[in-house]
C-alpha positions as CSV (number, residue, x, y, z in Angstrom):
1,X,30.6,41.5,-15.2
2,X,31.2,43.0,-12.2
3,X,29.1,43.5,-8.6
4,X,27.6,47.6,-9.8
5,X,26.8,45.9,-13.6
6,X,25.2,43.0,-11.8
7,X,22.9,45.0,-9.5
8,X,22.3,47.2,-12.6
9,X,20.5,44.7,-14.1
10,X,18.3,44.1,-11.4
11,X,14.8,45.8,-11.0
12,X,13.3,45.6,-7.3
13,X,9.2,45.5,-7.5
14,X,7.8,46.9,-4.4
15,X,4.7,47.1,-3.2
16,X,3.0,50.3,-4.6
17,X,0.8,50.6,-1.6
18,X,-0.6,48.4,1.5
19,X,-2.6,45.4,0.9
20,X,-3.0,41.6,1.0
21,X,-0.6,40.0,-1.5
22,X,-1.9,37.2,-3.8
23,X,0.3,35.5,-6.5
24,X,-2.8,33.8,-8.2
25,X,-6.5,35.1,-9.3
26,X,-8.0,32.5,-7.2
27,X,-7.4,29.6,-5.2
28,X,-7.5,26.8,-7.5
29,X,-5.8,28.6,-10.2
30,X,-1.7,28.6,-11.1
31,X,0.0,31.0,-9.8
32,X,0.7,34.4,-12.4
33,X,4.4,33.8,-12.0
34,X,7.2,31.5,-10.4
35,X,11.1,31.9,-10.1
36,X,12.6,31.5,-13.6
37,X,9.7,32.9,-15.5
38,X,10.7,35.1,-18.7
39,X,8.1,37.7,-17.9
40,X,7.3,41.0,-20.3
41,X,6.4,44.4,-19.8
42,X,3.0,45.4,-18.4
43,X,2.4,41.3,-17.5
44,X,0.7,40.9,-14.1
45,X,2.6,39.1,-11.7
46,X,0.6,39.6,-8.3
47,X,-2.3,41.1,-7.0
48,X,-2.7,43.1,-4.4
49,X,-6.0,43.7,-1.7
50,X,-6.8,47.0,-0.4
51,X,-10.3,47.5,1.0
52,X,-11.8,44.5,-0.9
53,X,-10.0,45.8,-4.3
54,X,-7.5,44.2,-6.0
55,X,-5.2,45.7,-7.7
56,X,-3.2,44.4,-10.5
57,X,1.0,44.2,-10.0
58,X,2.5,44.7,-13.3
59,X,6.3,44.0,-14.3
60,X,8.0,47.6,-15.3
61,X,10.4,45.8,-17.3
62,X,11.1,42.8,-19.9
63,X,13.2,39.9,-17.8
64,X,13.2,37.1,-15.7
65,X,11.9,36.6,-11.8
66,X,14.6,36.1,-10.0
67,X,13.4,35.7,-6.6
68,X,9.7,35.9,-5.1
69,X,10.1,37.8,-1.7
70,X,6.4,38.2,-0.3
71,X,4.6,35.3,0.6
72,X,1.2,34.6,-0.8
73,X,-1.8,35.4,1.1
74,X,0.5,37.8,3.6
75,X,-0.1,41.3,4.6
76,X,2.1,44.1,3.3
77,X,3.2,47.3,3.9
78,X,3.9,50.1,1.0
79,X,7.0,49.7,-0.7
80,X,7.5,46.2,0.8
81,X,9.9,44.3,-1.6
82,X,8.1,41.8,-3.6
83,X,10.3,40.4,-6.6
84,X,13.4,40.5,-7.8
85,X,13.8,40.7,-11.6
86,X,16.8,40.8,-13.9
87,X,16.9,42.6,-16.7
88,X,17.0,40.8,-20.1
C-alpha cells in the first residue's frame, strides 16, 4: 500500500466546535475509548463542554483509534484535531 492509499484510510476527528474535552462521563469512570479500540459508527468517543453542555463526540466511521491527540480535561479550539482513526 502506498503513502496516498495509507492516508486514504485515515479519518481525522476534529473538534466540531470550542469546549473542554473529556474522554470519560465522569471521573471515576473508564475512559469511552483508548488507542487500539475497534470503534463503530455513531459510538461516542469524547465529550465535549461548551457553556456547561456537553456534547457528545461520535466516530463518523467504522475503524480503529489510532492515535488520541487532545488531552483530557484540556481546552479546545474548533476544529482542533482530536483522533486519528483508520478505516476498517
Amino acid at each position: 500500500m502506498n503513502a496516498s492509499e495509507e492516508s486514504a484510510k485515515k479519518v481525522e476527528v476534529r473538534a466540531p466546535m470550542s469546549g473542554v474535552f473529556y474522554t470519560k462521563p465522569s471521573p471515576d469512570e473508564p475512559a469511552y475509548v483508548a488507542v487500539g479500540d475497534t470503534v463503530k459508527k455513531k459510538q461516542i468517543l469524547a465529550l465535549l463542554e461548551t457553556m456547561k453542555v456537553f456534547q457528545k463526540v461520535k466516530c463518523p466511521t467504522n475503524g480503529k483509534i489510532v492515535e488520541i491527540i487532545a488531552e483530557d480535561e484540556t481546552p479546545l479550539k474548533d476544529n482542533d484535531l482530536m483522533f486519528v482513526i483508520e478505516k476498517v
